[in-house]
C-alpha positions in Angstrom: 190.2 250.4 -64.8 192.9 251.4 -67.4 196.0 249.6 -67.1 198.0 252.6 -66.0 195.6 253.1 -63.6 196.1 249.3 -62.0 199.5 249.2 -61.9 199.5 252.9 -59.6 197.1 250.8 -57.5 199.5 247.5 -57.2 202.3 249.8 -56.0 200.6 251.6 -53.8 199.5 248.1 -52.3 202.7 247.1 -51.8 203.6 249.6 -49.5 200.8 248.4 -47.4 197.6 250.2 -46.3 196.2 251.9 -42.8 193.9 249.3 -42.4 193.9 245.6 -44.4 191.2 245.3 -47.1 190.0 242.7 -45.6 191.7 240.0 -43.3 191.2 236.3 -42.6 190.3 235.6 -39.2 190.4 231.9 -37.6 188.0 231.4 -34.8 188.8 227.9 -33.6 190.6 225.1 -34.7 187.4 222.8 -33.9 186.3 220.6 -36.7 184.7 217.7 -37.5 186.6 217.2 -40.9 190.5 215.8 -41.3 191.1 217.3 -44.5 194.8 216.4 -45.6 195.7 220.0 -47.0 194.0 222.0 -44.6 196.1 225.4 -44.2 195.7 225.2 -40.0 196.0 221.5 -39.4 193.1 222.3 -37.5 191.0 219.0 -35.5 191.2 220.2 -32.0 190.0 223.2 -29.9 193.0 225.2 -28.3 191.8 226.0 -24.7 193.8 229.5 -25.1 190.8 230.6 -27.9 190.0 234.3 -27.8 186.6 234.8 -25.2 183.6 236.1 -27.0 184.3 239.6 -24.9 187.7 239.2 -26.1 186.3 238.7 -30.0 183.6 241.8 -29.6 186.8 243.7 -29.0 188.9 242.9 -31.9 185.7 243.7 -34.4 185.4 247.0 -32.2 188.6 247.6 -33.9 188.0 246.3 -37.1 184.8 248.9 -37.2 187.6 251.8 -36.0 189.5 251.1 -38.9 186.8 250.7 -41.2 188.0 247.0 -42.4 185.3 246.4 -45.4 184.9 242.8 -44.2 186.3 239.7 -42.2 187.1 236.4 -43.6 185.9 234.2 -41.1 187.3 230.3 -41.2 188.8 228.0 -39.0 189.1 224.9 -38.7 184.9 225.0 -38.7 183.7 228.0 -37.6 180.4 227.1 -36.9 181.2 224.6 -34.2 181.8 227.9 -32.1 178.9 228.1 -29.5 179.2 231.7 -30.1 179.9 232.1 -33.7 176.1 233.5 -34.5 176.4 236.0 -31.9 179.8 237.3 -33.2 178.1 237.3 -36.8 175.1 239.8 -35.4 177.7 241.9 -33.8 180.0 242.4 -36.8 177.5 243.0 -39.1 175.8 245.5 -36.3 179.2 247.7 -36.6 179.5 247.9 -40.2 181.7 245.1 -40.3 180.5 242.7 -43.5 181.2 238.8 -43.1 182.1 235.7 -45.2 182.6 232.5 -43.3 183.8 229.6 -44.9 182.4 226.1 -43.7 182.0 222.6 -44.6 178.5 223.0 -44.9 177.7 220.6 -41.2 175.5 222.9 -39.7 173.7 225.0 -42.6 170.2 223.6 -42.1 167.3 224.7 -43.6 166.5 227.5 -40.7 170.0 228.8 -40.5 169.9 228.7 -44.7 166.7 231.2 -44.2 168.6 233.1 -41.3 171.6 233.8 -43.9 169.2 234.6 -47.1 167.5 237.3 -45.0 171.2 239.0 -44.3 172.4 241.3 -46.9 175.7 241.7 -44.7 176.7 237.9 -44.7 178.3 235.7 -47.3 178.8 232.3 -47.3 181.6 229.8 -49.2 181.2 226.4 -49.2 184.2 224.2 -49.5 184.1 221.2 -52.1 187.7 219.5 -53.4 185.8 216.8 -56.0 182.9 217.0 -58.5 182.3 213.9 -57.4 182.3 211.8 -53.8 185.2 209.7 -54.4 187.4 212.7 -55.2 185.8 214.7 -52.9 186.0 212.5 -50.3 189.6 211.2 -50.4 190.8 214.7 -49.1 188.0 215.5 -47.0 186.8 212.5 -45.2 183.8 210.4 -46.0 180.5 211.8 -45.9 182.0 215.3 -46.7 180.7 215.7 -50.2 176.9 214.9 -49.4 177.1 217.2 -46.5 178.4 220.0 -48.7 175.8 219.1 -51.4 173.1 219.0 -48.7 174.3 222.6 -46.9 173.8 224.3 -51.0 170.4 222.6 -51.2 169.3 224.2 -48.1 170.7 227.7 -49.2 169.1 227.8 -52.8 165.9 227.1 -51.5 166.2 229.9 -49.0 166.7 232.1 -51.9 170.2 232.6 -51.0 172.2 233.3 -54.7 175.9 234.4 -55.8 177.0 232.2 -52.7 180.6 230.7 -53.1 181.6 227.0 -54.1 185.0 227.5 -53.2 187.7 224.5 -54.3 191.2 224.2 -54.2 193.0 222.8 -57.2 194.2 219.5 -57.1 195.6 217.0 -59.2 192.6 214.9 -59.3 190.4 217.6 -59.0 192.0 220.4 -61.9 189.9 218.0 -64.5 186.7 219.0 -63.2 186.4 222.6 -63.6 183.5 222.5 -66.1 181.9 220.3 -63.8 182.1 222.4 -60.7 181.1 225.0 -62.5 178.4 223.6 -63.7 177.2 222.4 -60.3 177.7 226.2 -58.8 175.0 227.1 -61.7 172.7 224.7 -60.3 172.6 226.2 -56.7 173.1 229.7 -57.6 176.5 230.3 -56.3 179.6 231.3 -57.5 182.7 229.8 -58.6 185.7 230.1 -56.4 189.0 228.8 -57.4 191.6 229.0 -54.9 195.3 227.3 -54.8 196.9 224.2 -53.2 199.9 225.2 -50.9 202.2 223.4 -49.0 200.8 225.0 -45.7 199.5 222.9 -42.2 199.0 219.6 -43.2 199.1 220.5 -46.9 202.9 219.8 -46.5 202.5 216.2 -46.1 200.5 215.9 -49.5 202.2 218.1 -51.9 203.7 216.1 -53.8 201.0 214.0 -54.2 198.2 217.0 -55.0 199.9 220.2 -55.9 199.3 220.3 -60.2 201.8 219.1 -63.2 203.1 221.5 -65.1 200.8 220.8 -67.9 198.1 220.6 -65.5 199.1 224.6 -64.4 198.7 225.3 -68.3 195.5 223.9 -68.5 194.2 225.7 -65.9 195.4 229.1 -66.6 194.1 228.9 -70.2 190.4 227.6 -68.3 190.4 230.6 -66.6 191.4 233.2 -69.2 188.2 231.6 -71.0 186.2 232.0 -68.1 186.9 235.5 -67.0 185.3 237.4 -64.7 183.1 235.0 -63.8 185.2 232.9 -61.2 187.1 234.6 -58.4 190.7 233.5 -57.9 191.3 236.4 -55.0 195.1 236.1 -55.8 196.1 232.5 -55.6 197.1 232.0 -59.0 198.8 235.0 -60.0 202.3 233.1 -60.4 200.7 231.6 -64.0 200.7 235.1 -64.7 204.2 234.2 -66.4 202.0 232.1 -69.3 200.8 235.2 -70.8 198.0 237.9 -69.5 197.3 238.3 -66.1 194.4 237.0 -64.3 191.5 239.1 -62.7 192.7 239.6 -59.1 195.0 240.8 -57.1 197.8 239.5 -59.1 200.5 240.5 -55.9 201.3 238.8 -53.1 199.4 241.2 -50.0 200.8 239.2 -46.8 201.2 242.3 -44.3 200.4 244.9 -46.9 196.8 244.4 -47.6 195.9 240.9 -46.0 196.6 239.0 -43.0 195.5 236.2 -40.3 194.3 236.2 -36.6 194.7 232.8 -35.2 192.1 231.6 -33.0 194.5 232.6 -29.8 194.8 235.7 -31.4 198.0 235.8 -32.9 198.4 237.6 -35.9 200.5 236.2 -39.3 201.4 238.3 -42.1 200.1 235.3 -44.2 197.0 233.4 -43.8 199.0 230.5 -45.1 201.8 230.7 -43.1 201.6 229.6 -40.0 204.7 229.7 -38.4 206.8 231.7 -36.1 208.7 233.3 -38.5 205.4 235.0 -39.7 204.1 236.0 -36.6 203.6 239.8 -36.5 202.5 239.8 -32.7 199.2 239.5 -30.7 196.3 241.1 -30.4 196.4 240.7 -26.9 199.1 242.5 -26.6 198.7 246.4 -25.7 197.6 248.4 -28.5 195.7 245.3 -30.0 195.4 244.3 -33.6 195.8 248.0 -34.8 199.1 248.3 -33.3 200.1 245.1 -34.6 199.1 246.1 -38.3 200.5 249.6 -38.0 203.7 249.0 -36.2 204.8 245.6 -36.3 208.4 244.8 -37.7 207.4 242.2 -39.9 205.0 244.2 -42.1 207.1 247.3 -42.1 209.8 245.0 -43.7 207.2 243.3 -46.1 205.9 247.0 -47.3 209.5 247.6 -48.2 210.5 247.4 -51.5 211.5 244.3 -52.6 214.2 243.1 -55.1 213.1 240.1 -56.1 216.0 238.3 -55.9 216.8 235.5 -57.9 214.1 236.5 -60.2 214.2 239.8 -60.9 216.3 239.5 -64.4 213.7 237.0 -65.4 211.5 238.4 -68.2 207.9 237.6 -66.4 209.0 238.9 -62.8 206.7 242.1 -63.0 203.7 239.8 -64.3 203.9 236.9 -61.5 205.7 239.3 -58.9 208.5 236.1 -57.9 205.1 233.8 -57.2 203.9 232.9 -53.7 205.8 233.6 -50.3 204.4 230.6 -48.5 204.8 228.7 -51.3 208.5 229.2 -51.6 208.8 228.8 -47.6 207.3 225.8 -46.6 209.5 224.2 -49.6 212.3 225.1 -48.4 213.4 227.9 -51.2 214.2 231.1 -50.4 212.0 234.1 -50.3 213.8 236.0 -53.0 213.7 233.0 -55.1 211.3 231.3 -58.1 207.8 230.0 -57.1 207.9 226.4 -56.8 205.4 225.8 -59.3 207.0 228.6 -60.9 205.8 228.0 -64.7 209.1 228.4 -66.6 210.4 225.9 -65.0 212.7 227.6 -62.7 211.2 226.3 -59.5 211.5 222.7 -60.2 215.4 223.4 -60.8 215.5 225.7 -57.2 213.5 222.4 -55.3 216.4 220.1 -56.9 219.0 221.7 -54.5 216.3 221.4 -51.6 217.9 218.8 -49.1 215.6 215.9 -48.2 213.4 216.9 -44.9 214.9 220.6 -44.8 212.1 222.9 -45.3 210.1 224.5 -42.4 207.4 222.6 -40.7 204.2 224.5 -39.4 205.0 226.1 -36.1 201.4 224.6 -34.7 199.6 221.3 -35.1 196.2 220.8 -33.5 195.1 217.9 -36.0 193.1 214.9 -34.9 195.3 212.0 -34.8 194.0 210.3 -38.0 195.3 207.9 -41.0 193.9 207.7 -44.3 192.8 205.5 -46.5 193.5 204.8 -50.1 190.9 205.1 -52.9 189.4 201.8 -53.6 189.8 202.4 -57.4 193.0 203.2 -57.1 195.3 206.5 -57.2 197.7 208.0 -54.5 198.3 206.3 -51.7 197.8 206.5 -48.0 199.5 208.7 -46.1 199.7 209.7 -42.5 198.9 213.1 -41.9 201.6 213.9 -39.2 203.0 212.3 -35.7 204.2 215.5 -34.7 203.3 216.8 -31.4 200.3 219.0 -30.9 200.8 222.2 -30.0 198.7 221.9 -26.8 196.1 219.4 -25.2 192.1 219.7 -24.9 189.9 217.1 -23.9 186.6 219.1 -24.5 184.8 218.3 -27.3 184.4 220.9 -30.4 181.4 218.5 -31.8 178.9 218.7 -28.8 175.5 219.7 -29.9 175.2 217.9 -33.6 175.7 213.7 -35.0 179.2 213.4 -37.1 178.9 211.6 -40.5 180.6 208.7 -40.6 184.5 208.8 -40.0 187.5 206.5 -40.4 188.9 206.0 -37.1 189.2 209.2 -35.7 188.7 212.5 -37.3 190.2 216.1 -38.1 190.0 219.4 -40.5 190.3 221.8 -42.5 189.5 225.3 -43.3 189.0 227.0 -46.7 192.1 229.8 -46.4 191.7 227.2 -46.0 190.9 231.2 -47.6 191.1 229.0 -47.4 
């Protein structure tokens, strides 16, 4: 595609399309993980979670508007006693799927039931090349079940599965390493970014990448190419030089979007908060309406200024950087990334007062400390004492053993992509 040619595309994108490209789609905020970023602070079922009737529906849709594919994520999908059958039935209407998971429940037989699929993708979420890294963001136990769930799919025969990761501060040193361990499963590298979203709030300063770190990661993947997706998380390093392969724009309500396991639909599927919330697709006209006539994404397809940033020299390469981003740091939409590469986001953050910025609008995390590394590094934190959105005593774990836990437990989705 000729350059000329891309840019035509990006700007017909930002107007938005008739039907997303594809869209991320929460089934449950179940999981048997506390990971500190996740996107959803996900832990806990919400009683209020679409039906299965009421799921069959919104992918009746979905085929109607001839969406290419759903990104399906959670919390852990899998947990859902009908997630299978909601597989069969997208895939049945034309409807391709990716579901990201921790890996708990891809056995052996489920490994073969995937390979055999040529609808069906699968990304399998790893923060650390190694357990300890691993393991301080996603619980104990987490890495080897990961490891385990991409054992049982290479010898299935499932290949070009995803390793999906999101960059860290501990982790951004590992890249050759993760790469090298998506080689030996047959998968494929997927990169995606750190933001300050659900319980990722409450560790950004300790996780999100130094400057030099951002450097040495954009010139990792101008080496690497084609070869790792980035969907478009990093398109604010843009500003360094070349843009990446991607999307390189922000799509929230243009191309992309999220349905929340109650069925509420975000503009952003890392901003969830009320101030994103587009509508429902319970409400009459369903999800369609919602995309099509919601006042959120008519205002997002509008043409945007770019604020604070437009005289900057790299605005059209990094496109003012990430909306969520900027949000749940308290900057202003029109303003600088806050990893914003030239350095104009650390100056924005410095007027930031102390305990301003937005907090996630829902909360559904297991109620769960953590532990500092033994060898050192950042310290504990608690994840949050705010008060969950709603109550449910049912289990979301009935039917398969937990690894071990520190007291209590939680999640996190790959967004969370991810």
């Amino acid at each position: 595609m000729s350059s000329t040619t891309g840019n035509r595309l990006i700007d017909h994108f930002k107007l938005g399309l008739d039907a997303p490209i594809c869209l991320t789609w929460e089934l449950t905020y179940a999981c048997n993980l506390s990971c500190v970023h996740c996107l959803s602070s996900s832990g806990r079922r919400d009683p209020r979670e679409l039906t299965t009737a009421e799921a069959k529906a919104v992918i009746d849709e979905l085929e109607r508007m001839q969406v290419f594919y759903v990104n399906i994520g959670g919390g852990e999908p899998t947990v859902r006693s009908d997630f299978w059958e909601l597989v069969d039935y997208a895939t049945a209407h034309k409807v391709g799927v990716k579901f990201s998971t921790n890996g708990v429940k891809i056995t052996p037989e489920v490994a073969e039931r995937l390979a055999a699929s040529d609808y069906v993708d699968v990304q399998i979420s790893l923060d650390g090349a190694t357990a300890e890294v691993n393991d301080h963001v996603r619980g104990p136990g987490s890495y080897a079940t990961a490891i385990r769930a991409m054992e049982n799919l290479k010898a299935a025969g499932f290949t070009g599965f995803k390793l999906s990761v999101v960059c860290t501060r501990q982790n951004v040193g590992q890249l050759d390493e993760f790469k090298a361990i998506a080689d030996r499963y047959g998968a494929q590298l997927r990169l995606t970014r750190l933001r300050p979203s659900g319980r990722g709030a409450d560790v950004w300063d300790e996780l999100h990448l130094l400057p030099h770190q951002q450097r040495e990661l954009y010139d990792w993947l101008v080496a690497h190419g084609e070869s790792v997706l980035t969907g478009d998380s990093f398109f604010h390093l843009a500003a360094f030089g070349d843009a990446l392969p991607g999307l390189n724009l922000c799509g929230a309500g243009r191309v992309v979007c999220l349905i929340d396991p109650v069925g509420d639909v975000y503009a952003c599927p890392f901003a969830i908060h009320e101030n994103f919330l587009a509508g429902s697709v319970r409400d009459e006209g369903g999800f369609t309406g919602v995309w099509r006539t919601s006042e959120l994404f008519q205002e997002l397809r509008q043409p945007q200024t770019g604020g604070a940033c437009q005289s900057c020299q790299h605005y059209d390469s990094c496109q003012g950087g990430c909306m969520a981003a900027k949000f749940f740091t308290g900057l202003p939409l029109d303003g600088p990334d806050p990893e914003c590469v030239q350095g104009y986001g650390e100056t924005a953050l410095a007027t930031v007062v102390a305990g301003s910025a937005p907090k996630p609008s829902l909360d559904h995390s297991h109620r769960t400390e953590r532990k500092p590394r033994k060898s050192g590094g950042p310290v504990a934190l608690t994840l949050t004492r705010r008060k969950p959105a709603s109550e449910c005593n049912e289990s979301p774990l009935a039917g398969f053993e937990l690894v071990s836990q520190p007291s209590g437990s939680g999640c996190a989705s790959g967004a969370c992509g991810c």
